[in-house]
N, C-alpha and C positions, 0 to 999 in steps of 0.2 A: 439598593437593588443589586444583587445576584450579577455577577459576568465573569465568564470563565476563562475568559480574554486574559484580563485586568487580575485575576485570581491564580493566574498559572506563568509567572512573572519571563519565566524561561523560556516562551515564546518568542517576548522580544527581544530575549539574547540573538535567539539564532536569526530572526528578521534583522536585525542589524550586523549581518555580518560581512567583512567586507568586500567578500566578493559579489552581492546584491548590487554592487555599482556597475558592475561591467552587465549585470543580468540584465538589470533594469536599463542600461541603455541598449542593448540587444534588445531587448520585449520593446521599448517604444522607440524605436526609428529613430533618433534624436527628437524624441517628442513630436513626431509630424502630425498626429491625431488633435492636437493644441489649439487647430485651427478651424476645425471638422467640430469639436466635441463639448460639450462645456465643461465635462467631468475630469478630461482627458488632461494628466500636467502637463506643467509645462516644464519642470527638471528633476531631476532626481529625487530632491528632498521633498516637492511637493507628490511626490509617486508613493514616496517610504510613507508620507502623512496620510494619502488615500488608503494605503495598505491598513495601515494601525487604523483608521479611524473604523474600514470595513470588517476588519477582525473584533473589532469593539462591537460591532453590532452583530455580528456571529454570535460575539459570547456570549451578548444579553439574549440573544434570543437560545440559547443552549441551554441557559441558565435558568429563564423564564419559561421556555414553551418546550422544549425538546424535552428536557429533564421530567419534569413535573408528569410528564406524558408516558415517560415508558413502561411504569409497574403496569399501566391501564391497556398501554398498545402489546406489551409481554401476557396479558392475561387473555385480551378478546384474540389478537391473530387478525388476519383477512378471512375473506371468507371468497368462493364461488356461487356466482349466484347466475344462474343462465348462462354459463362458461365465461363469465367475465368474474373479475377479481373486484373485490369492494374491498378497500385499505381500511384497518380498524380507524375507528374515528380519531383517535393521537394524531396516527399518524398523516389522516389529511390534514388535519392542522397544522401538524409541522411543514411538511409542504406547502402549504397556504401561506406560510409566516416567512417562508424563506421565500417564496415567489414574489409575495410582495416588498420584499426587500429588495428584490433585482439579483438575487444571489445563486439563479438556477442556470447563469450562465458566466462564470466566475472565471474560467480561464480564457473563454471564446474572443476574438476579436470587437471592438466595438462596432463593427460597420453592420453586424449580427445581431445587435444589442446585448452584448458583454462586456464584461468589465478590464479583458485584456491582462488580466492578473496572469503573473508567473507561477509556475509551480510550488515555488517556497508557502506563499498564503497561503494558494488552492491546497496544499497537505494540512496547513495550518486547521485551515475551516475542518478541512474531514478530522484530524486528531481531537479537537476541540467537541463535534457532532457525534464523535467514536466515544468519546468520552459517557458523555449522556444517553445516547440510545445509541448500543454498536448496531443494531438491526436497521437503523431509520438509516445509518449512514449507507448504506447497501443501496439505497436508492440513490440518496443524491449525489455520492460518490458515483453514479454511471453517467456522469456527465461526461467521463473518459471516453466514452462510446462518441459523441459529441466533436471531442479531440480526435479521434481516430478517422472521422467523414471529415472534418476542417485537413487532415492530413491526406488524406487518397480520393475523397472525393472529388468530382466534380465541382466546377464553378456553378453550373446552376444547381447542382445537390445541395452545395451548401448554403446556398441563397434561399431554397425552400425550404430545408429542414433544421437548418443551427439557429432560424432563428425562433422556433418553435420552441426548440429546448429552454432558449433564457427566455422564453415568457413563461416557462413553466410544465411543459409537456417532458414526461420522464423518458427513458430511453431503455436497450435491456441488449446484452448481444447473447445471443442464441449460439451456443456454439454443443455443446453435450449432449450426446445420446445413451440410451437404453446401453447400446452396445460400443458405444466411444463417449472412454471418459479425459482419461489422460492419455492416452490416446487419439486425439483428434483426426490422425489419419485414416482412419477406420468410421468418419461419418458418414452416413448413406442418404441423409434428408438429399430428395434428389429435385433437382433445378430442371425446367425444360424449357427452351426459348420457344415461343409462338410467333411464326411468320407473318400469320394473318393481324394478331393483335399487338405484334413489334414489342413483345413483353416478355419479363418471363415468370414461369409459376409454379412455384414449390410444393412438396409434396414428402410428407414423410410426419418423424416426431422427435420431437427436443424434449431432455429433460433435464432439473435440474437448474431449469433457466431462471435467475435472479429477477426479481421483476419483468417476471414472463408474459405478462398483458401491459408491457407499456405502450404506449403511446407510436413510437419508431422501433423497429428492432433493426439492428446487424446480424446479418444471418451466414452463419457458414455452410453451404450446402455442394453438393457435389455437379458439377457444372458436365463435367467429360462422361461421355456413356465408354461403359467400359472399362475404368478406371478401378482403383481399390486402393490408390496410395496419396498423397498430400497433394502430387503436381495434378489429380485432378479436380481441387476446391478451388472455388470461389466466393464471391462476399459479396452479399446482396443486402441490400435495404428494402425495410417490408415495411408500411404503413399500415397500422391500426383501421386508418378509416377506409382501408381497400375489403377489408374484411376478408376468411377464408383461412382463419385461426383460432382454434376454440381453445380454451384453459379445461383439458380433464379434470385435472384436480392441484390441491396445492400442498406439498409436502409435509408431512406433521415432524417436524424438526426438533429435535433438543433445544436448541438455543436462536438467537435472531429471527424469532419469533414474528416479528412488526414485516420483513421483510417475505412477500411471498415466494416462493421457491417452486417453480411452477413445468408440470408437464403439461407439452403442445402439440396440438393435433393440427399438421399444416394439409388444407386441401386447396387442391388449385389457389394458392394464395399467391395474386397480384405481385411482383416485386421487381426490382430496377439492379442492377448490376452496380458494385461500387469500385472503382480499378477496373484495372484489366481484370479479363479470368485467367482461372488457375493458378493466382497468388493468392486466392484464397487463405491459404494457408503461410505457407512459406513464406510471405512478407505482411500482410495484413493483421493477422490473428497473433504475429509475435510479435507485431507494435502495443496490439489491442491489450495482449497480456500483460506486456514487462510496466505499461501506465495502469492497468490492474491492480498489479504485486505491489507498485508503488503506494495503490490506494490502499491495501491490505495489510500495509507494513504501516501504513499511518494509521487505520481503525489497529490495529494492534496496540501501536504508540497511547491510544486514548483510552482503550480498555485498561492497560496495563496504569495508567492516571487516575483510573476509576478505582480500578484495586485498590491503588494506594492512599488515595482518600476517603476509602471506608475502613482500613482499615489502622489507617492513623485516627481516626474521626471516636470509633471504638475502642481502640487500646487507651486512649485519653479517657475518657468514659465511664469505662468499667472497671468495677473497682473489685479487687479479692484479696484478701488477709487484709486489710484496709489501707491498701493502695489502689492507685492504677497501675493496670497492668503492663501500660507501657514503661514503667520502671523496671519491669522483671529484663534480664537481660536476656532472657530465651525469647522474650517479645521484640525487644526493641531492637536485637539483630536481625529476625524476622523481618521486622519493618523495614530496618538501614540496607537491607538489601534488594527489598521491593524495589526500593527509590533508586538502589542504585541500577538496574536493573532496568526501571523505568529509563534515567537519566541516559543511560549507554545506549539502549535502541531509540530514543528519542535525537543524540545526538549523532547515530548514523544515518537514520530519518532524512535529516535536514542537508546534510553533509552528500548523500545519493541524491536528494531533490535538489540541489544546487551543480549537480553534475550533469545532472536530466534539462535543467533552464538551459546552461549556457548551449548542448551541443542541439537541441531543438529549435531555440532559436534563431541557430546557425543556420542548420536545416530550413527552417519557415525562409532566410534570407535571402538561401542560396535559389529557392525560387526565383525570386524578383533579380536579382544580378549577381556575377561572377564572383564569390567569394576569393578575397587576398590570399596569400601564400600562408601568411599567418594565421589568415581564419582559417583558413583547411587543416592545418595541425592544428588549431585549439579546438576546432571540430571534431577530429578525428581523437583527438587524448581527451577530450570527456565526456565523446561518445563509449570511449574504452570503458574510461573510468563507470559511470552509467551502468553499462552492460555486464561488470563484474560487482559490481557496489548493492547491484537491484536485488538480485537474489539473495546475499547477504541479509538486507534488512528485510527481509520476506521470512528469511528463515528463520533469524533469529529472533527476529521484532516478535512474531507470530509462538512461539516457544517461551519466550519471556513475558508474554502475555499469557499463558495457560498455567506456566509458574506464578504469577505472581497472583492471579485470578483462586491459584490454589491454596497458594500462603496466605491470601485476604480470609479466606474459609478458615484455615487454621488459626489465625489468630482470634477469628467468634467464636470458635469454639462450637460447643453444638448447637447455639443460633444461628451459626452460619449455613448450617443445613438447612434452615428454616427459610420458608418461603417468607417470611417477615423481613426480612434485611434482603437489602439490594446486590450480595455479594453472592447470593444464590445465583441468580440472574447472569451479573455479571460472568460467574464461569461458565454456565452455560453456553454464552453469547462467544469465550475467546475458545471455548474447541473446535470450531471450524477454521479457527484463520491459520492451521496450521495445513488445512489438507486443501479448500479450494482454492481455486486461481494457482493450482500446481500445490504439491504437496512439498513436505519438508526437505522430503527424501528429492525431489525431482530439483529443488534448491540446489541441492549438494550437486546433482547432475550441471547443473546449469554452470555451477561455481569451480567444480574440480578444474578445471583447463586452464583457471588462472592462477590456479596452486600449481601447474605443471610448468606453466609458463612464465612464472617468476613475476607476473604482476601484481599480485595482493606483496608480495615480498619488495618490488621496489616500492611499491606506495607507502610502505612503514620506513623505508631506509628515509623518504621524503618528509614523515613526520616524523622521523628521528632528529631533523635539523632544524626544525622550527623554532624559534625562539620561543623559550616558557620565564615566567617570573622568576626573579630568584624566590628561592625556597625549594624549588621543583627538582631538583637538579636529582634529589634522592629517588623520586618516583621514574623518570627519564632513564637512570641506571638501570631498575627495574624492567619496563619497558624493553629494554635493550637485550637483556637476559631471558626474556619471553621470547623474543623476537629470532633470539640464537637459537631457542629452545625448537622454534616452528621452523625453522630454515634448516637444521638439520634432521629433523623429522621427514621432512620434505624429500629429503636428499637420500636417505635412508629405501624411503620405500619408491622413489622417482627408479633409482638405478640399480634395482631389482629387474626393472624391465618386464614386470610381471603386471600384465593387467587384470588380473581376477585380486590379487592381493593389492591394488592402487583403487579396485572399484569398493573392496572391504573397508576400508581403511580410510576411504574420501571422505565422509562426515566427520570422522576424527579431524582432518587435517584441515575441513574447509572450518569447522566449529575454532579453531588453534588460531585460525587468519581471522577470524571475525573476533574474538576474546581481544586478537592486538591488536585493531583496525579500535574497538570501540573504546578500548581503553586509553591508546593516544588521542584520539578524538574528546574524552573526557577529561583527561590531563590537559590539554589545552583549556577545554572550557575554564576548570576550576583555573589554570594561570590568567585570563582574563575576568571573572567573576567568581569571588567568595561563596558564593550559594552553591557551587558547584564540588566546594574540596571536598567535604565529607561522602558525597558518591563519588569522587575521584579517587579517595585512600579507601573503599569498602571494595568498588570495582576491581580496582586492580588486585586486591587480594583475594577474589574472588577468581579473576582472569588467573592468576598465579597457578591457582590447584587445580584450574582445570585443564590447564595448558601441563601444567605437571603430570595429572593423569593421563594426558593423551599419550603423550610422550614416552611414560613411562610403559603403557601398552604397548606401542609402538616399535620400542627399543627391544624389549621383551618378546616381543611375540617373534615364532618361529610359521614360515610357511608353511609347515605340514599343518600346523594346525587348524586351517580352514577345513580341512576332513569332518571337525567335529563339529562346523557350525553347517555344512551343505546339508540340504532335507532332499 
């Protein structure tokens, strides 16, 4: 039997790695649930066992019902029917298959009826689900929505509605309009509190919304009359079964297809406040996102998996002048850099999701009691880490899945244009994960500050000292000479003091931090496990020329010459 768990061995690399111990006892209280729970361990190693054994049953069902499902759910779509969405039939099975597994509430606490998993798995699942149907992961990846009400919610919010989600009810957060896209400040769905009915009731329309008829929404609407900028949103929770929301229609999309994409027409619709108002935005909706980006950057991580098992699957296969064509070496470079490609956003994936556990669960602690001197700095440096790391693998996770989704096409040749192979599909599915949930371009926004600030630069000087196997010592030198390469890059257009040629020039510089962030990241891998060298020596001569290129721009370029790029 099929599992993609058990099939993708590099999973339980990064599950075993050894910061999972400080996570793992952060996430379970010193095991206090042990006593409460039957499922719940009782230490570490029985935690790692639940982890692996629930990823095994991810995969078999990835392998068995998710996969099998998607050419049929990529063909029929949803449909609107009386303003309500009806999921092509795949895709209620998939959900069917994961609900009855208990898997539709994966990170939530168990007192909700969740499994109380850390972020490491939770990516795991959606990379593994991304892999198979990137459109189905769209749903069940908004269990994040989920995370963000267990985080600002209320205690009874979350008592009535977290535990709806793990029995299976999906979620959707409403944030896009007609006229605010990226943009968010510019929403106008407008909120009105009712005296009489102690309520309040929205009014306007969303587009764009990801599973826009779920079950619960998150809604960003505009609370303050008279307002027009971010301080006056807020964040409401809208119930399905309050009714006073109708589905217009449902977007005809290029790709992720299974997933409806949905404009909403809200009238006087029922809804409850979540937080205070007017963080609407400015604290809520940038939690909401940055565990988004995370989910985005791991359906990327699985698309780019997918690539690369069709398109090793075929170069083996097919055969011309009477070989396979994986012998040509125009192919099998092609491929080796898939994988490497694959391996590099996969292992900053895992590397951001383990900076995401520790400083979250700090946060969830610091609820319950006074955090140590020590917690608050390890708090506060991998909340850092986190908040620079996230956008990275957004950006480039989500690019190296449109790349490699492209080279799977090239290597079929003109099969690959055929709707007959799954690689058609698959590119379809990874050109969006470079523009929603913030665009590439809005990465680089989010990233530049730590190229200014010298933080992506000490975090290399950090893995500069790591202990590597011998053998390594020659790729490490490398590294180091990248690393000069991006430091004075940096320094170059920093102390110009020119901000229209630092906002030019940011994608180069933040693309430069990400090449050496993924490449030391992968040099490590390969010095702990062998399956990793060969995308360790592909990557970094890959990172090499493109860090060279940047550079060499860089060094080259003359300020007047932005004249010839303004329009």
């Amino acid at each position: 039997m099929a599992n993609l768990y058990l099939d993708t061995p590099e999973l339980k690399h990064y599950l075993n790695h050894p910061l999972m111990k400080r996570i793992v006892e952060l996430k379970e209280r010193n095991y206090a649930d042990k006593d409460k729970f039957d499922y719940a361990p009782v230490d570490f190693e029985d935690a790692m066992d639940s982890y692996d054994k629930v990823l095994e049953i991810v995969g078999e069902i990835c392998s068995e019902v998710i996969a099998p499902n998607a050419e049929d759910v990529d063909h029929e779509g949803p449909q609107v029917i009386n303003n309500r969405v009806k999921y092509a039939n795949g895709t209620a099975i998939n959900l069917q298959a994961l609900t009855d597994a208990g898997l539709m509430g994966v990170a939530m606490p168990r007192r909700f009826g969740g499994l109380n998993f850390s972020t490491v798995p939770y990516m795991m699942a959606a990379d593994m689900v991304s892999a198979c149907d990137a459109g189905f992961e769209n749903l069940w990846g908004l269990q994040d929505c989920a995370e963000t009400l267990y985080e600002f919610g209320s205690e009874d919010q979350k008592m009535r509605y977290i535990p709806r989600v793990c029995a299976g009810e999906t979620m959707s957060m409403d944030l896009t309009e007609p006229d605010a896209g990226s943009d968010l400040q510019a929403v106008m769905l407008r909120a009105s509190f009712c005296e009489k009915d102690n309520c309040w009731y929205l009014n306007g329309v969303k587009r764009f919304i990801t599973n826009g008829d779920a079950d619960i929404h998150l809604v960003l609407a505009r609370s303050e009359e008279g307002t027009h900028d971010g301080r006056g949103l807020s964040m409401f929770i809208y119930d399905k079964k309050n009714g006073g929301v109708n589905v217009r229609r449902i977007e005809n999309k290029m790709g992720i297809k299974g997933s409806p994409t949905c404009e909403l027409v809200f009238k006087n619709a029922k809804a409850e406040l979540c937080g205070d108002r007017k963080l609407g935005l400015i604290k809520y909706v940038m939690a909401l996102m940055n565990g988004a980006r995370l989910g985005i950057a791991a359906q990327s991580v699985g698309i780019s998996q997918a690539a690369y098992n069709e398109a090793l699957a075929y170069a083996k296969d097919r055969k011309q002048f009477g070989k396979a064509i994986i012998e040509f070496p125009a192919v099998y470079e092609i491929i080796s850099l898939i994988k490497a490609k694959l391996d590099a956003s996969r292992t900053l994936l895992y590397e951001t999701a383990r900076f995401v556990d520790v400083y979250k669960c700090l946060d969830d602690i610091s609820k319950e009691r006074k955090l140590t001197a020590e917690e608050r700095t390890e708090q506060k440096t991998f909340s850092k880490y986190a908040d620079c790391f996230t956008p990275l693998v957004k950006g480039m996770g989500s690019e190296f899945a449109n790349q490699n989704a492209y080279d799977c096409i090239q290597i079929h040749g003109g099969s690959g244009f055929m709707k007959d192979y799954a690689c058609e599909r698959i590119y379809r599915d990874a050109r969006i994960t470079s523009i929603y949930e913030g665009t590439t371009q809005l990465q680089v926004v989010a990233a530049i500050r730590y190229v200014t600030n010298g933080t992506y630069l000490a975090r290399l000087k950090d893995y500069e000292t790591m202990p590597l196997a011998p053998g390594f010592e020659g790729l490490r030198n490398r590294l180091k000479a990248m690393t000069e390469k991006y430091a004075a890059a940096v320094e170059k257009i920093v102390s110009t003091k020119d901000q229209e040629l630092l906002d030019f020039m940011a994608r180069r510089l933040v693309e430069m931090a990400a090449y050496n962030v993924m490449a030391y990241l992968l040099v490590q891998d390969a010095s702990k496990c062998d399956s990793f060298t060969e995308s360790a020596h592909v990557f970094v001569r890959y990172a090499e020329g493109e860090i060279d290129k940047h550079a060499q721009f860089i060094n080259k370029f003359d300020t007047e010459e932005l004249a010839y790029y303004r329009k």
